[in-house]
N, C-alpha and C positions, 0 to 999 in steps of 0.2 A: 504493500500500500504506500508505505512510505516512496520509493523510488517511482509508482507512476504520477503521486505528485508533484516529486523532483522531474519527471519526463515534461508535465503539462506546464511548469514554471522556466526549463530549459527552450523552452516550444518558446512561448510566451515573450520569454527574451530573446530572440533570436530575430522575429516577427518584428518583435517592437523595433530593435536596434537596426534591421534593414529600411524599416519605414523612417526612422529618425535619419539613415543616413542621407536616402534619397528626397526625405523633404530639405534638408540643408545643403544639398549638392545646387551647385551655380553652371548651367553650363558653359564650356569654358573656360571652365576655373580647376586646377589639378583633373586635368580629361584623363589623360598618360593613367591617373593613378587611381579613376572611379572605383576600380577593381578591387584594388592592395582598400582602401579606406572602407569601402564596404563589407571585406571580410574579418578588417580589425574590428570596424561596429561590431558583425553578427558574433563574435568570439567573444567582446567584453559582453554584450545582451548574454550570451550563452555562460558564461563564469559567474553573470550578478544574479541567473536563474539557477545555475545550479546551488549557489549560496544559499540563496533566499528560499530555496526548495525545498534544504536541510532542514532550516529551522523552523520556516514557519509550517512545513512537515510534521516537524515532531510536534509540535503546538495542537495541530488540525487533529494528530490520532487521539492524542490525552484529549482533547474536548472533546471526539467522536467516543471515546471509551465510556468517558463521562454522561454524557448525553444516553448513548444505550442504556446505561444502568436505570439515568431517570426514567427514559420512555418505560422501561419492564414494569417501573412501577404505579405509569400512569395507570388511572380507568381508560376502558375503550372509550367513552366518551369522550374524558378528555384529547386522547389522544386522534379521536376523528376531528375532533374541532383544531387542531394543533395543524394537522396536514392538512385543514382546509383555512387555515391562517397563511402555512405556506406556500400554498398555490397559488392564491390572493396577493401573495407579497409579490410574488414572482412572473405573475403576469403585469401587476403595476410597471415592476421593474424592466420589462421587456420591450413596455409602450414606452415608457422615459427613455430610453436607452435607444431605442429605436431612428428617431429624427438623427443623430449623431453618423448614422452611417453615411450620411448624405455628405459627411464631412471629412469621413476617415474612416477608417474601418478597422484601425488599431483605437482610435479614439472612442469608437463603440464600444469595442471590446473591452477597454478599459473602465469603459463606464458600467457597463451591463455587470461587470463581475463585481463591481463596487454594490451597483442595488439590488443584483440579489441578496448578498449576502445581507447589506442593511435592510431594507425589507422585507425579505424573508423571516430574519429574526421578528422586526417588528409584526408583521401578520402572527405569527406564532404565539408571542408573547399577550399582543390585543385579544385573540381570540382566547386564549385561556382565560385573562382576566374580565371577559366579556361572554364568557362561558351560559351562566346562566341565561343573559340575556337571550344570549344565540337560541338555547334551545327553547325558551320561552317563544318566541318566535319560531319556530319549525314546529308548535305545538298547535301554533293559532293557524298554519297551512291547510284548508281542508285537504287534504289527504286521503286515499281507501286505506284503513291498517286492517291488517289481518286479524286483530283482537280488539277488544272494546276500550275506548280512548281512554278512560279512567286506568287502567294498567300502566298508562305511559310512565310514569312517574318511577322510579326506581324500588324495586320489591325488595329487601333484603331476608322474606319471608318470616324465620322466626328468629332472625338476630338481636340483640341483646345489648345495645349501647352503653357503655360505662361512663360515669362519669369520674370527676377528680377526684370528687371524696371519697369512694366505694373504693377507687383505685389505691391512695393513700390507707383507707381504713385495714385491708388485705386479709380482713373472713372473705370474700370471695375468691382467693385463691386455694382456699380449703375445701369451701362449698363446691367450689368446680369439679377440684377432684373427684369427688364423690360419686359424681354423674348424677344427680340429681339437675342440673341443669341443662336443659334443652337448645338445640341449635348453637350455635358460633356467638362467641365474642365480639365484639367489635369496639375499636378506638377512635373516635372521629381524629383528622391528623390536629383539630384546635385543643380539644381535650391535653392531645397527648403535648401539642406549644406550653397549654398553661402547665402542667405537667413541668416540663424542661425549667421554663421559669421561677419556679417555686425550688427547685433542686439547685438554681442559680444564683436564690436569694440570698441577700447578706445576713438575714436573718439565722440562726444557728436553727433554730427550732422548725424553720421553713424549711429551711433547705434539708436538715435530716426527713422533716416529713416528706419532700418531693425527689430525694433521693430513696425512700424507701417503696414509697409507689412506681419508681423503675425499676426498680427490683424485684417487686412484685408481677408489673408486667413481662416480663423476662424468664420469671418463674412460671407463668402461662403460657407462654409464648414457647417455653422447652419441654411443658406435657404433654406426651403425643395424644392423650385422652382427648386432650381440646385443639378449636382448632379459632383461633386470635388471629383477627382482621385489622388493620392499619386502611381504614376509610379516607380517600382524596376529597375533600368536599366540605364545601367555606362559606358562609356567607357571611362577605365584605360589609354590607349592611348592617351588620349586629355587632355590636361590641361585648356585650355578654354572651359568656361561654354557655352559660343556663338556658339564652334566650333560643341560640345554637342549637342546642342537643333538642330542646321540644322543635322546633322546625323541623330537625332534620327526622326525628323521630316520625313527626306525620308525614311527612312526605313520602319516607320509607316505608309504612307502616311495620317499624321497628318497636318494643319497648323499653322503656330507659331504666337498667341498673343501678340505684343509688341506694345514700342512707341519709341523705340533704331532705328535711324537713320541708323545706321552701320550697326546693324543686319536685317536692312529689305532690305538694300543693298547686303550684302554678302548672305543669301538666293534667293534672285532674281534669283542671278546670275549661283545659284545651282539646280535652278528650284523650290523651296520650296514655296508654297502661305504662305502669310503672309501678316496679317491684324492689320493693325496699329493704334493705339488708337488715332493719332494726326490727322492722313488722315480724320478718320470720326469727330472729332470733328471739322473741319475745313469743311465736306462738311454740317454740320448742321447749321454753322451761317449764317443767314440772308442773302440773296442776295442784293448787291448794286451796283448800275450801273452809270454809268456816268451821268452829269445831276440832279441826283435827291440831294435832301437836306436835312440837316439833324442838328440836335444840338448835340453838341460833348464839353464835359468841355477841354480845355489845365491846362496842369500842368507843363508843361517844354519847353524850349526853344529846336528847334531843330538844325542839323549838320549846316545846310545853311541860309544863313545872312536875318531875319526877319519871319521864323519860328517858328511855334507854333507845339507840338505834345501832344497830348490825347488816351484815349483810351474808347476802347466803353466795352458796360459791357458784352462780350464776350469775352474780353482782344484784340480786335482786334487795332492795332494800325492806328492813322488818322494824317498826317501831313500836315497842312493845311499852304499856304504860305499866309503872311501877317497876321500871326496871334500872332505875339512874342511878341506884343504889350499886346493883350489881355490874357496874362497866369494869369492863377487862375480867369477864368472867364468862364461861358459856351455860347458858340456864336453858332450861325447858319452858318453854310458852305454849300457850292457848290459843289459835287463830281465832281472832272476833269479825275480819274484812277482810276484803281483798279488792283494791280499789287499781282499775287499769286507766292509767294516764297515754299521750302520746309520745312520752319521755321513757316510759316503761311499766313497770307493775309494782305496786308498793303493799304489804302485806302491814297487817296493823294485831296487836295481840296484847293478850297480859299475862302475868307472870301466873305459872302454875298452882293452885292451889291458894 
């Protein structure tokens, strides 16, 4: 690869330096030596091409290496809208470029290779960032499709969108295991920015949290059980990551994986299913009913006068009255309530006998 772009930049200079020499030639002027000056042109053209071949050679493979990796990882969408940027750029570039031949025809050439390359990129680039709109528009085309137009929209079936905190939280890299979770993973790539950010933070406490949520994705990402998605797909329009995930969630008909309070309220209310890590750890602890008895350590005096509070080793909290006496002790209580908040489950009781 390398040496036929060294061949096309050898070519290139050899062309050009014949046409430079013959547009500076005088007739009449060194006639004897037309010859001898035209083949020193074509030989410096041909040595500034082979130069220029090398490096800007090795340059062109390292970008094209680079670029494959990206393309592997675009969507097909993105990437139909990418080669129909650069078609766009490249036909521009061929009508500009065009008129010049009327002038010279190294002068064309010089120019045509200058605008593909710069609009080319730019079609490429516009169209990605112009993405949605594009397909917003091929949406409103009536069109015959072969399925019902409400499909259109990207199905991720029964996928499973994460958000930061569930990510950071890391019971679901547990849960996962298990198999009790259905369908694929998925990371949108904004989730996984705010993600990086927070592991970037100056903050010590940040950044251990957002370092431990790549950690945790990586631990999924290495169980063959499961199978974790890295999602292309942004909208530019929204500054919040929350606001993000319920969009992209309906559009997908995806539902959102979290334990963020807020966000499983604000999707609710969008219609979004959404499955909260705190809901099920809280329907998994132990059932306890009024009546029954149990031993529970106190380690702290509670709000109201002769209060004892503990906790059981589900974290669940027990406030047991008449117990403020007995802290730093483990006693036997009485269940009198069992009162379910949206913070958890709080068991209330008094002391035995």
């Amino acid at each position: 690869m390398l040496q036929l772009i060294r061949l096309v930049f050898v070519v290139s200079g050899a062309v050009g330096a014949y046409e430079l020499a013959n547009a500076g030639y005088t007739p009449g002027l060194f006639s004897h030596y037309k010859i001898f000056v035209l083949i020193l042109y074509v030989i410096l053209g041909v040595s500034i091409g082979y130069v220029l071949g090398g490096v800007i050679g090795r340059r062109l493979l390292v970008t094209l290496n680079w670029l494959e990796n990206k393309v592997q990882k675009l969507p097909t969408t993105d990437l139909l809208l990418a080669l129909f940027g650069l078609l766009a750029g490249l036909v521009l570039a061929w009508v500009i470029s065009y008129p010049f031949g009327l002038i010279s025809s190294y002068l064309q050439f010089s120019i045509a290779i200058f605008a593909f390359v710069v609009l080319g990129y730019l079609g490429v680039r516009i169209s990605l960032k112009k993405g949605d709109d594009l397909q917003t528009f091929m949406h409103a085309i009536p069109l015959p499709r072969p399925h019902d137009s409400k499909s259109s929209k990207l199905d991720l079936g029964k996928a499973k969108l994460l958000d930061t905190s569930v990510i950071i939280d890391g019971r679901i890299a547990d849960v996962a295991k298990t198999g009790f979770v259905e369908g694929s993973l998925t990371v949108p790539r904004f989730v996984l920015r705010e993600l990086q950010m927070i592991a970037d933070s100056e903050d010590s406490l940040k950044r251990n949290r957002g370092r431990r949520g790549l950690d945790i994705l990586k631990s999924l990402q290495n169980e063959p059980k499961l199978h974790l998605d890295i999602l292309e797909r942004d909208y530019p329009d929204l500054a919040d990551v929350d606001a993000k995930l319920v969009r992209l969630a309906s559009e997908t008909k995806s539902s959102i994986l979290t334990n963020d309070y807020n966000l499983n309220k604000v999707a609710d209310l969008q219609g979004v299913q959404v499955l909260n890590l705190n809901e099920l750890a809280n329907s998994l602890k132990p059932v306890v009913l009024p009546g029954e008895e149990m031993l529970v350590g106190l380690i702290r005096e509670g709000k109201e006068f002769g209060q004892g509070v503990g906790y059981l080793d589900d974290g669940t909290m027990v406030v047991v009255d008449g117990g403020r006496i007995h802290v730093g002790e483990e006693v036997e209580i009485l269940v009198t309530s069992v009162l379910q908040t949206p913070a958890g489950r709080m068991i209330f009781g008094r002391m035995k006998g």
